[in-house]
C-alpha positions as CSV (number, residue, x, y, z in Angstrom):
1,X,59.7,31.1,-28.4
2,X,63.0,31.5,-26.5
3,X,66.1,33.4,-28.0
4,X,68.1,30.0,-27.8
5,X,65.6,28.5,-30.2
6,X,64.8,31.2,-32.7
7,X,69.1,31.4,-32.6
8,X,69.5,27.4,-33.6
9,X,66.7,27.9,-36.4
10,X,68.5,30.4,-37.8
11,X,71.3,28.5,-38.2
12,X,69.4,26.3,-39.9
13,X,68.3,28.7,-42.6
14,X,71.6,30.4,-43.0
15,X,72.6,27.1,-44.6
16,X,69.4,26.8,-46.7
17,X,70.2,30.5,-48.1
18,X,74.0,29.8,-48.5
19,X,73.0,27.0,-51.2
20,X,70.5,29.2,-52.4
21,X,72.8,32.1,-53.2
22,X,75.4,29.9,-54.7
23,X,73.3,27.0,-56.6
24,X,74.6,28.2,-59.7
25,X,78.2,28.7,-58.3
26,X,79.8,32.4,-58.5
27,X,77.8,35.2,-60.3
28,X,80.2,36.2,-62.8
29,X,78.1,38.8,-64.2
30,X,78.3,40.6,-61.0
31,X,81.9,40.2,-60.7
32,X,84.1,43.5,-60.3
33,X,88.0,43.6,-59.6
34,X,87.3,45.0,-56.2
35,X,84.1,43.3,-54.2
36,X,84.3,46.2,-52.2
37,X,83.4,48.8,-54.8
38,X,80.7,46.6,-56.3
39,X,79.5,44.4,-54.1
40,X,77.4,41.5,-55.1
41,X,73.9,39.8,-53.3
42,X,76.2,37.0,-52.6
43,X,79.1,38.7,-51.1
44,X,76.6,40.9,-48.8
45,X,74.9,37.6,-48.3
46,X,78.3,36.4,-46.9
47,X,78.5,39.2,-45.1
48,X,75.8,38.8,-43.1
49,X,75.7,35.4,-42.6
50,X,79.7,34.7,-41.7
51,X,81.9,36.2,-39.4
52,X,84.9,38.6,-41.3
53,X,87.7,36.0,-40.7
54,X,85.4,32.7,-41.5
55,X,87.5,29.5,-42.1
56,X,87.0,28.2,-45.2
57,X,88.9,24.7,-46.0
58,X,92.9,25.5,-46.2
59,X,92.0,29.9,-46.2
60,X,89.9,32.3,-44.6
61,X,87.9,35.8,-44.8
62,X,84.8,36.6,-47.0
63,X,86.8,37.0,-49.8
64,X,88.8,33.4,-49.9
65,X,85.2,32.3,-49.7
66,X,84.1,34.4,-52.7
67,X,87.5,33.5,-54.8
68,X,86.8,29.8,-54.0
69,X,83.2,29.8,-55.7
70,X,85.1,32.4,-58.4
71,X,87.3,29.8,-59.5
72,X,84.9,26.5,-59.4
73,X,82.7,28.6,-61.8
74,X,85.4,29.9,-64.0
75,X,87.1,26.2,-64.2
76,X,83.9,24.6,-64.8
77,X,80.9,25.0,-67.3
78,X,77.5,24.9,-65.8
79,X,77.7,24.4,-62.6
80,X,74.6,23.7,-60.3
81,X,74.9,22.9,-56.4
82,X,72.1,20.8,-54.5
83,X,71.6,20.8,-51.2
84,X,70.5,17.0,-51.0
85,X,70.3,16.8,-47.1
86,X,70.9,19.2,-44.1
87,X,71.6,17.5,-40.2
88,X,73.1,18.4,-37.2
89,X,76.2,16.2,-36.5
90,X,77.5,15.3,-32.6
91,X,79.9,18.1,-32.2
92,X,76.8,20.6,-33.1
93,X,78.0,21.6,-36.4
94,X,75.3,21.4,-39.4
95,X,76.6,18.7,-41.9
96,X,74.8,19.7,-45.7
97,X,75.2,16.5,-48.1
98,X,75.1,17.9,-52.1
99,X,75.3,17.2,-55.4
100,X,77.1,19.0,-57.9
101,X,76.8,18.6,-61.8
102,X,79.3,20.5,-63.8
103,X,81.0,20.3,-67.5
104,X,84.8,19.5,-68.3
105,X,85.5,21.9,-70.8
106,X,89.0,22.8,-72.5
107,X,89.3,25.6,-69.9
108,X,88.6,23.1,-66.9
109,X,91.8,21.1,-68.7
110,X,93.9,24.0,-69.1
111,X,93.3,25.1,-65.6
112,X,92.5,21.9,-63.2
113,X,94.4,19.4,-64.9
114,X,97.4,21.3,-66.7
115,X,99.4,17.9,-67.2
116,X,97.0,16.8,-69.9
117,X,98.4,20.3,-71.7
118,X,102.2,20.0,-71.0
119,X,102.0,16.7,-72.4
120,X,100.0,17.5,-75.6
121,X,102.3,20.6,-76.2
122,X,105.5,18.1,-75.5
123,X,104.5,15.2,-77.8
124,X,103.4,16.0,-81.4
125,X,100.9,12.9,-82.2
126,X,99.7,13.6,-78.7
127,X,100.0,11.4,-75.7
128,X,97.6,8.8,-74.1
129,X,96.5,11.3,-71.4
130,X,95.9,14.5,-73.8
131,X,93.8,11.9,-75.7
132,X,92.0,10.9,-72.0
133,X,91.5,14.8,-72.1
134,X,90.0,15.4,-75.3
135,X,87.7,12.4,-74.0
136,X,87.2,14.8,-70.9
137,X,85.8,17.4,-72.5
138,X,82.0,18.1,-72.6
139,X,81.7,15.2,-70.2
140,X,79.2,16.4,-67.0
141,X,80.3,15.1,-63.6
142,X,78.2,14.7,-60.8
143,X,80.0,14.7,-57.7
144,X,78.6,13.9,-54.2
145,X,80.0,16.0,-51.3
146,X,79.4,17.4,-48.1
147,X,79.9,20.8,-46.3
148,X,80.5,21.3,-42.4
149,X,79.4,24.8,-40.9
150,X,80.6,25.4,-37.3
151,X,78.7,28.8,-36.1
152,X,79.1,31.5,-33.2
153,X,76.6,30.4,-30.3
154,X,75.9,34.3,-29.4
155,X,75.5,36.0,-33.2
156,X,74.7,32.7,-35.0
157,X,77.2,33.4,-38.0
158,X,79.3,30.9,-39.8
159,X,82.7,30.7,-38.7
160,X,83.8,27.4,-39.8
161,X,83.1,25.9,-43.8
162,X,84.7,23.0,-44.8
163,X,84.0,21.4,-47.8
164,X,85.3,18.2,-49.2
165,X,84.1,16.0,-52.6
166,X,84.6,12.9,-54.2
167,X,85.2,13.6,-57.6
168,X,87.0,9.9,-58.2
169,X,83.5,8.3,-57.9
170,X,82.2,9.7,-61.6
171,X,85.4,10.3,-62.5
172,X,85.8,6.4,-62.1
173,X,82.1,6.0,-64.0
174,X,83.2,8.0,-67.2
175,X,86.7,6.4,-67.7
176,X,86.0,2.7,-66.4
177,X,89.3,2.0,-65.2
178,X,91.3,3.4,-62.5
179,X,94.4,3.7,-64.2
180,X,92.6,6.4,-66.1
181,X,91.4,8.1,-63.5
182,X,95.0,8.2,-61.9
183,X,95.9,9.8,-65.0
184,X,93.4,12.4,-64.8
185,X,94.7,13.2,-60.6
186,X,98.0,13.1,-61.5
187,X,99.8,16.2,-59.9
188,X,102.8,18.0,-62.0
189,X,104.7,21.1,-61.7
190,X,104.2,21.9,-65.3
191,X,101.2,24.3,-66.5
192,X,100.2,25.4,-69.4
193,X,101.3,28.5,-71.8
């Protein structure tokens, strides 16, 4: 087998082990203050399989990558990743398609949707959207997406991620109305105590 093919296999499998390491999002039992001290099997995973300054959706480095999965698992309850479907797009990057399923909790409110706090703390019979956000909570979303991984020709490491996800779609399904669901995107400069 030539180097040029056992290189574009690899590639291949680097994204099959990326999804395994991080089905269940961030290990947070392994989590230290410093990843270098403690390292974790995902962060030495990361290591291995992405180049030091990787670009990962609006950061970059190892440890943008690491806080990004860090925050999705602290924000949500119970998160599991699927790696639905894995092709090569025409630019030669590898597109994965997955599906996530994770819980709303009162945490997820307090930290991804602080309006529906302000508002609750600000009206004392509580508003219409901390009453959508009581509704919120314990609700599981599964939300579709897709991840783009660009790699290094000669080493074969990652050195492009970018991630995007449609959370509107079951966002859309559990309220029923988009009016709702604006309320739930809604973007404020307020945050919670």
């Amino acid at each position: 087998m030539s180097a040029d093919l056992v290189g574009k296999e690899n590639v291949w499998h680097t994204v099959v082990e990326y999804f395994k390491h991080f089905r269940y999002g961030f290990d947070l039992t392994s989590s230290a203050p410093s990843l270098e001290k403690r390292p974790s099997a995902q962060f030495d995973f990361l290591q291995t399989a992405m180049v030091p300054d990787v670009i990962c959706n609006t950061g970059n480095g190892l440890k943008h990558v690491m806080k990004t999965w860090k925050r999705l698992s602290q924000f949500f309850s119970d998160v599991e990743i699927t790696l639905e479907q894995l092709k090569k797009d025409a630019h030669g990057s590898l597109v994965a398609t997955t599906k996530t399923s994770l819980m709303i909790t009162e945490h997820t409110l307090r930290n991804v949707f602080p309006h529906f706090c302000a508002e609750a703390d600000s009206n004392e019979n509580g508003s219409d959207a901390s009453s959508l956000g009581r509704k919120l909570i314990g609700q599981r979303l599964i939300v579709w997406g897709s991840s783009r991984f660009e790699f290094d020709e000669r080493t074969g490491r990652i050195t492009s991620l970018i991630c995007m996800s449609d959370m509107v779609t079951p966002m859309l399904k559990l309220l029923g109305n988009l009016e709702d669901v604006s309320t739930v995107f809604k973007t404020d400069e307020k945050a919670c105590a």
